[in-house]
N, C-alpha and C positions, 0 to 999 in steps of 0.2 A: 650377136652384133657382128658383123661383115663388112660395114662400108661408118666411115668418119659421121657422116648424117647420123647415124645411126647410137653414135655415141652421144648427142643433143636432142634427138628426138625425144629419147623415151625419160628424160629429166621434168620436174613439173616446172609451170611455166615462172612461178613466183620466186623460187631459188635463185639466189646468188650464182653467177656465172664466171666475171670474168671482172678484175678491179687494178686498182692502182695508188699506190701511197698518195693521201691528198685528197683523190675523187669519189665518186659516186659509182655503186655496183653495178653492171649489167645485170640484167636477169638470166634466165634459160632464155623465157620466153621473147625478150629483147633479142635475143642469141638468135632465136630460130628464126625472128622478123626479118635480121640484119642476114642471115644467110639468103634470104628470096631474094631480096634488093643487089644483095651483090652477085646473082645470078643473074637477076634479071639486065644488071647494066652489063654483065659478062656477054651474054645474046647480043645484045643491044650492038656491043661494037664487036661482031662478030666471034667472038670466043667460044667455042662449041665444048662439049665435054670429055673431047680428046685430044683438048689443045693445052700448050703450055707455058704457063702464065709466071714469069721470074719477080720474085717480091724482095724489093729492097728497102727495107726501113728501118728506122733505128729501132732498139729495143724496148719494150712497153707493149701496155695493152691492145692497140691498131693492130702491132704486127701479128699479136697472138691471135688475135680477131681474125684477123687475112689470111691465113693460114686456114682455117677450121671452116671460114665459110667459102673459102675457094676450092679446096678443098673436096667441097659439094658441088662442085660446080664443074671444075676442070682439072687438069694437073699441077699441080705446086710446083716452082723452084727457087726457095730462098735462098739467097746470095748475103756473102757478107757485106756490109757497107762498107768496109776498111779499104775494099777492093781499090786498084786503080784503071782507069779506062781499058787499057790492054786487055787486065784479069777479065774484067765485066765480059769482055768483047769477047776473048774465048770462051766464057762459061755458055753465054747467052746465046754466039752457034754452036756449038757443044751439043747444047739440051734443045735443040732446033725451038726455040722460045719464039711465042706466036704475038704474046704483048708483056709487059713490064707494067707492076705498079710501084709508085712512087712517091713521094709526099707533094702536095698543092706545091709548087714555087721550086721545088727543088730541081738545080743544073747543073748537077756533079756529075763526077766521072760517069757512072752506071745511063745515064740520062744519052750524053754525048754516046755509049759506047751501044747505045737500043739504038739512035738516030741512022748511027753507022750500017744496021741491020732493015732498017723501017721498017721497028715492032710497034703496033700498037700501044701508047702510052698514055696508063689508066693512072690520072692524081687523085691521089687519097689526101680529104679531109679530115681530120676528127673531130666528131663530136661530145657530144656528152649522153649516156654516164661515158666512165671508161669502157674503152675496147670500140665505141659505135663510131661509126665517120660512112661517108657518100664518096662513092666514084663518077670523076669525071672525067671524058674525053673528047676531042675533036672527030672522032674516028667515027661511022657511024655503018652500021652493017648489020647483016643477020645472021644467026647461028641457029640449028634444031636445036631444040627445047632438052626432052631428055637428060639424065642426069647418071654420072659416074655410077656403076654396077660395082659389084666386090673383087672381080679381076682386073678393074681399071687401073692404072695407076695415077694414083694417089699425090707420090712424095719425089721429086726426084733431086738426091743431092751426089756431090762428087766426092770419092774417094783417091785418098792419094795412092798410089802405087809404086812399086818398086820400078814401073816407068815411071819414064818422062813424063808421059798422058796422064792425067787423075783418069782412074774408071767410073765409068755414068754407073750409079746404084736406084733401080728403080723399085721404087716399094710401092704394093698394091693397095688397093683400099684395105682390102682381110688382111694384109700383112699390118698396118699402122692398126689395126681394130684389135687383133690379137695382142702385139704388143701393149697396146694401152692395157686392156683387159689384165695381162700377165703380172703388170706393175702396181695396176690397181690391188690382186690377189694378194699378191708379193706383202705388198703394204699392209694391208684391211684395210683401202681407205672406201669412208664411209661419206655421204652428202654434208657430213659436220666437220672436214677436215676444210683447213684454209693453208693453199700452199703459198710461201712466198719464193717467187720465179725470181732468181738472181742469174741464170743461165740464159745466153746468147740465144737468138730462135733459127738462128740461120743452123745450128747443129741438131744431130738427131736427137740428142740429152735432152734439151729442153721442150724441142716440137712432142716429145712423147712422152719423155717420166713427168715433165711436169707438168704442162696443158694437157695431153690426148687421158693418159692415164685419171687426172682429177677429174676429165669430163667426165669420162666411162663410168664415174663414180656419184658424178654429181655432185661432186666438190665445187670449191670455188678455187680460183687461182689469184693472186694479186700480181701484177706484175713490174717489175720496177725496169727504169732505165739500162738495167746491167749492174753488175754487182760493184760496189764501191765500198770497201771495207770502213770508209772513214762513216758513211751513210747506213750500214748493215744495224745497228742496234736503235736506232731513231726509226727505222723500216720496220722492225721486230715487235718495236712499242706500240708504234703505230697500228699495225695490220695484225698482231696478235694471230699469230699462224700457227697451224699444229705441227707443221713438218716445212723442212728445205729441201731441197737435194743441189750438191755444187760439186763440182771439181776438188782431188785434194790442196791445189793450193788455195783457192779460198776458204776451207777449212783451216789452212793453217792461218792467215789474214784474219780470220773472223776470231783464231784463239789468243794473237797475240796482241785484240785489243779486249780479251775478258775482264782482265784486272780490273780494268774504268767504268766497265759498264754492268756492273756486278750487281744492280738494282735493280736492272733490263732483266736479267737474266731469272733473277729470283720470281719476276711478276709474269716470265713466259712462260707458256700452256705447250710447248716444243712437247710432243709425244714422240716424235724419231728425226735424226737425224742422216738423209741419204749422201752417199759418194759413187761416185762412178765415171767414168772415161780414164781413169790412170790409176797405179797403185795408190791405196791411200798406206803409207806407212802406220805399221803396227801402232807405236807411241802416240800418234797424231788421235788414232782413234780411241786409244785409252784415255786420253786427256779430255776430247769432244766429249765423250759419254760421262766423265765426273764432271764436268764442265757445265753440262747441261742438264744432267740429270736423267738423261732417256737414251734410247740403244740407236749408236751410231751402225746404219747398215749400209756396208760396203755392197753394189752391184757390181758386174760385168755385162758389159752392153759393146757394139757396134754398130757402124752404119748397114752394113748389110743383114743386120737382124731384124733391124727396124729399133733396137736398140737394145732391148734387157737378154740374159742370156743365161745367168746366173743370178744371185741373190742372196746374202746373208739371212738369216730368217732374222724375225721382226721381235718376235716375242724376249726381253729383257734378259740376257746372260749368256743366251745364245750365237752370238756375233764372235767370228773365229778372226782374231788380227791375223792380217797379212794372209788371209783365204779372201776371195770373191765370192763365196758362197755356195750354194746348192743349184741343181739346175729349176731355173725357176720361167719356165714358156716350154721352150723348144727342148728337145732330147739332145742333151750334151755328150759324146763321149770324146776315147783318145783314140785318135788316127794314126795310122805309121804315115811318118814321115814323106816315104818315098812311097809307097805301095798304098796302095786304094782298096786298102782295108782298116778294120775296126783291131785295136789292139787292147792289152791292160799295160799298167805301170805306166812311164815316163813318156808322150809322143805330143803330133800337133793334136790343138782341140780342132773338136767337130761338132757340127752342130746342124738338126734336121727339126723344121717344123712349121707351123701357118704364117709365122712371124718372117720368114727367111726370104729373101728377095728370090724371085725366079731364074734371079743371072745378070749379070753385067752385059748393058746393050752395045751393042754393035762392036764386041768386043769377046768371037769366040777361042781366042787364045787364051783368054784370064778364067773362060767361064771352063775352058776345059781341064785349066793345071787347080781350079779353085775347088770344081765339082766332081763327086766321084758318088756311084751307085754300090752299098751292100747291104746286106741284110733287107733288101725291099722296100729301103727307104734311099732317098738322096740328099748327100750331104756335103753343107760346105764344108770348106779347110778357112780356119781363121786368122792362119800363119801366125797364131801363139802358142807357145809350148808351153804342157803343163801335167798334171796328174793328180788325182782323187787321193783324200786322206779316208784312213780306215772308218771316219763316219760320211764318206760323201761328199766333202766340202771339198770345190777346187783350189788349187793354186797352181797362179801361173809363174812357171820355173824361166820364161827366157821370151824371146822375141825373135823371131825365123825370120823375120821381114824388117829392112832397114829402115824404115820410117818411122822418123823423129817423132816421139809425143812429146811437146811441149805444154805441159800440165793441161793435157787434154786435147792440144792443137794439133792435129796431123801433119808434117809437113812431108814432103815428096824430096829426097837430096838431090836427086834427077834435075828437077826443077828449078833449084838454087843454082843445080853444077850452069845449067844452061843459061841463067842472068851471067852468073860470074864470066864464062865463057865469053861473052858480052863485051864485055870489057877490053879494049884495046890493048894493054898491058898485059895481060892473065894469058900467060900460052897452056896451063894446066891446072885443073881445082878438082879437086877432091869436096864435099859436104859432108859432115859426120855429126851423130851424137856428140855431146860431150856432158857428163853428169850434172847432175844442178840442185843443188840441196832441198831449193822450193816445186820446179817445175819436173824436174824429175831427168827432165831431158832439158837440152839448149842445142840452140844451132852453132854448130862448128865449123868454121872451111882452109881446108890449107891449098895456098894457092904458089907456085913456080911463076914468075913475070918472066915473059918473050927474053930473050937475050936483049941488052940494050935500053930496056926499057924498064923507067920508075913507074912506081905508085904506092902510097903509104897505105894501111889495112884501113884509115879512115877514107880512103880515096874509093876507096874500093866497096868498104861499105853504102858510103853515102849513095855510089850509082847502083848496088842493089837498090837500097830503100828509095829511089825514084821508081824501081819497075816491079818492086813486091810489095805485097801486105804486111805491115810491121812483125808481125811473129814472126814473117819465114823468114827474113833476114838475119843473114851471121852475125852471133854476138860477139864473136872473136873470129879476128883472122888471120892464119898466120902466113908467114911469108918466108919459102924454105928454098933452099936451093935442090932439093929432092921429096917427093911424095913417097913413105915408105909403101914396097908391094909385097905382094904373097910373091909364094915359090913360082907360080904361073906367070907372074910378070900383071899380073890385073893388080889394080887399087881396092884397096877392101875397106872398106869402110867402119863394119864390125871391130872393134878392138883399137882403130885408130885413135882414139883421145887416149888411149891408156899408153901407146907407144910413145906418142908424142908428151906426152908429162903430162894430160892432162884427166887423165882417170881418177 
């Protein structure tokens, strides 16, 4: 399997596909129907199969749907919806976006910020079962027929970087097909596994461990509006799933409502329980697995993987807390740091394989400090440190790159420093980690005000949260009459919340 089609095609047509708490299944072969249709209106208003099409919808079966038949069609670029007009506007020239789909009726920010560009804008309906809906648009045009090959791309979403600029990551058709494949292995999931999709679709987590991977399998996926731990064991009941996969804070969310739901629990068929995009702490996972009774398996995944990287194995006793697992796709090793070679013991990971994107586009400075050639193969740098235990298993010892995970959220401190900056009062800010019991990471900012001039850290906050997406705003900010620096006189970010009291 080489291209997304390809993970659909070869499913029989009668199987469960694609669902939702509440509705009716799609089939496969509903699946394959809904993919012609949504090519054909992609033609229709010009959209060719090398154009690129930006999908903003809330979370649920549509979006999983849009994704996997556009997918066949042209280039993806799911967008958060949280976004605000600004974000939209940069992402959407960014990834030179050719048209936007959208739900019937809706005039939010993403809408106003495609007008700004004059992209073509496709309303999605939905129908019924779940996942099925009709495009429509004003726009009327022609595109060659033709259909995405295995070098196409695929997937295109942004990563935050240690700039200012998120880097464009473009994943090929064979890059998301491997992956699927890898996660599908990984698991043993079989066409009798039923996953329930609590994970966002605009990240690479969800578009591939939990749709791309189930298809490749011929599973079903249920998909829900996003995860709501108050709604998680009514969803459980409901949809009778064999596996999840979430972030560790919703692991922790879904353990501290077990107590109550402890009759949910006894009557589910949960055969594993996945984590992946942040540490999942050792105790969280010893709890989930007597909790549920089946082997919590920790992954290691990224956007420029295409997502899986590693993998705890599956089979019951097996799962090593606080390790990420084995390598489980791509060829994993440890890189020196500085030198562009292969080492043992302690360095950054690296990682070489079908899964792996070809390079960050239009961006050969990142592709040259990120990629490096030895051994006859080419390999990323994943800017995490870490090193193999005597049976194999990685673990990652540290974080090379300043970029905040917010229980799975990426954020860019570049990107905060430059709202903050913003601000009329703010003559200096600094953005930093700072610990967080549940998220792992929180946004931190210490800010110097101009001489002469007030503003309180809610003053401050507030004109972030008018110009970012809720995550990436500071949850604390403080306000110093000095930014402490290193020896060189630069602001270091690294180690700032432990200086400042807050480690």
């Amino acid at each position: 399997m080489n291209t997304i089609a390809d993970l659909i095609q070869r499913q029989p047509d009668s199987a469960n596909a694609i669902g939702a708490p509440g509705r009716d299944w799609m089939t496969y072969g509903q699946f394959k129907a809904l993919a012609e249709s949504v090519r054909a209106a992609l033609r229709a208003a010009g959209v060719g199969a090398q154009d690129r099409v930006a999908i903003v919808l809330p979370n649920g079966p549509e979006m999983a749907a849009a994704f996997i038949t556009v997918a066949q069609a042209a280039t993806t670029a799911p967008l958060n919806p949280a976004y605000k007009e600004d974000e939209f506007a940069f992402y959407l020239e960014d990834l030179k976006a050719k048209a936007i789909i959208v739900e019937a009726g809706y005039t939010g920010p993403a809408r106003a910020a495609a007008d700004r560009f004059g992209l073509t804008v496709l309303e999605l309906t939905a129908t019924e079962p779940a996942g099925m809906f009709t495009l429509s648009t004003d726009v009327t045009g022609s595109a060659p027929e033709g259909v995405p090959g295995p070098d196409d791309v695929a997937l295109i979403l942004h990563t935050s970087g240690t700039t200012s600029r998120p880097k464009i990551v473009p994943l090929l058709q064979s890059n998301v097909a491997a992956s699927a494949e890898n996660i599908r292995a990984s698991l043993a999931l079989t066409p009798d596994d039923v996953c329930l999709n609590v994970m966002p679709l605009f990240h690479i987590h969800g578009l591939v461990a939990a749709v791309s991977a189930s298809l490749a399998a011929g599973a079903s996926i249920s998909c829900t509006p996003g995860f709501d731990a108050l709604k998680f064991y009514g969803w459980l009941e409901e949809v009778n799933p064999t596996w999840y996969t979430a972030v560790p804070t919703m692991h922790q969310a879904i353990l501290a409502r077990a107590k109550r739901n402890e009759d949910i629990i006894k009557k589910a068929r949960l055969r594993l329980l996945r984590s992946s995009s942040s540490s999942l702490p050792g105790p969280v996972m010893t709890q989930l697995a007597e909790t549920f009774g089946a082997p919590v398996v920790e992954a290691y995944g990224m956007t420029e993987a295409a997502h899986q990287m590693c993998c705890n194995p599956i089979e019951p006793g097996r799962q090593k807390p606080g390790a990420v697992g084995l390598p489980a796709g791509p060829e994993v090793r440890i890189a020196h740091e500085i030198e562009n070679r292969l080492v043992d013991g302690v360095g950054e990971i690296a990682i070489s394989g079908p899964n792996v994107t070809p390079g960050y586009e239009g961006n050969p400075e990142a592709n040259e400090k990120n990629f490096f050639e030895a051994e006859g193969k080419r390999w990323f740098r994943t800017g995490d440190q870490g090193a193999f235990d005597e049976d194999g298993f990685l673990a990652l010892t540290g974080r090379l790159k300043e970029i905040i995970n917010r229980g799975g959220e990426k954020i860019s401190p570049l990107e905060v420093d430059g709202v903050l900056s913003d601000h009329p009062a703010v003559g200096q800010c600094v953005t930093f980690a700072m610990p967080h019991d549940k998220l792992g990471e929180e946004v931190a900012a210490a800010v110097v005000l101009k001489e002469g001039q007030t503003a309180t850290d809610r003053e401050i906050r507030d004109f972030a949260a008018e110009r970012l997406a809720a995550f990436k705003v500071p949850r604390k900010i403080l306000i110093l009459d000095e930014i402490p620096k290193g020896a060189t006189g630069k602001l270091q970010r690294i180690g700032l919340a432990e200086k400042l009291g807050l480690g």
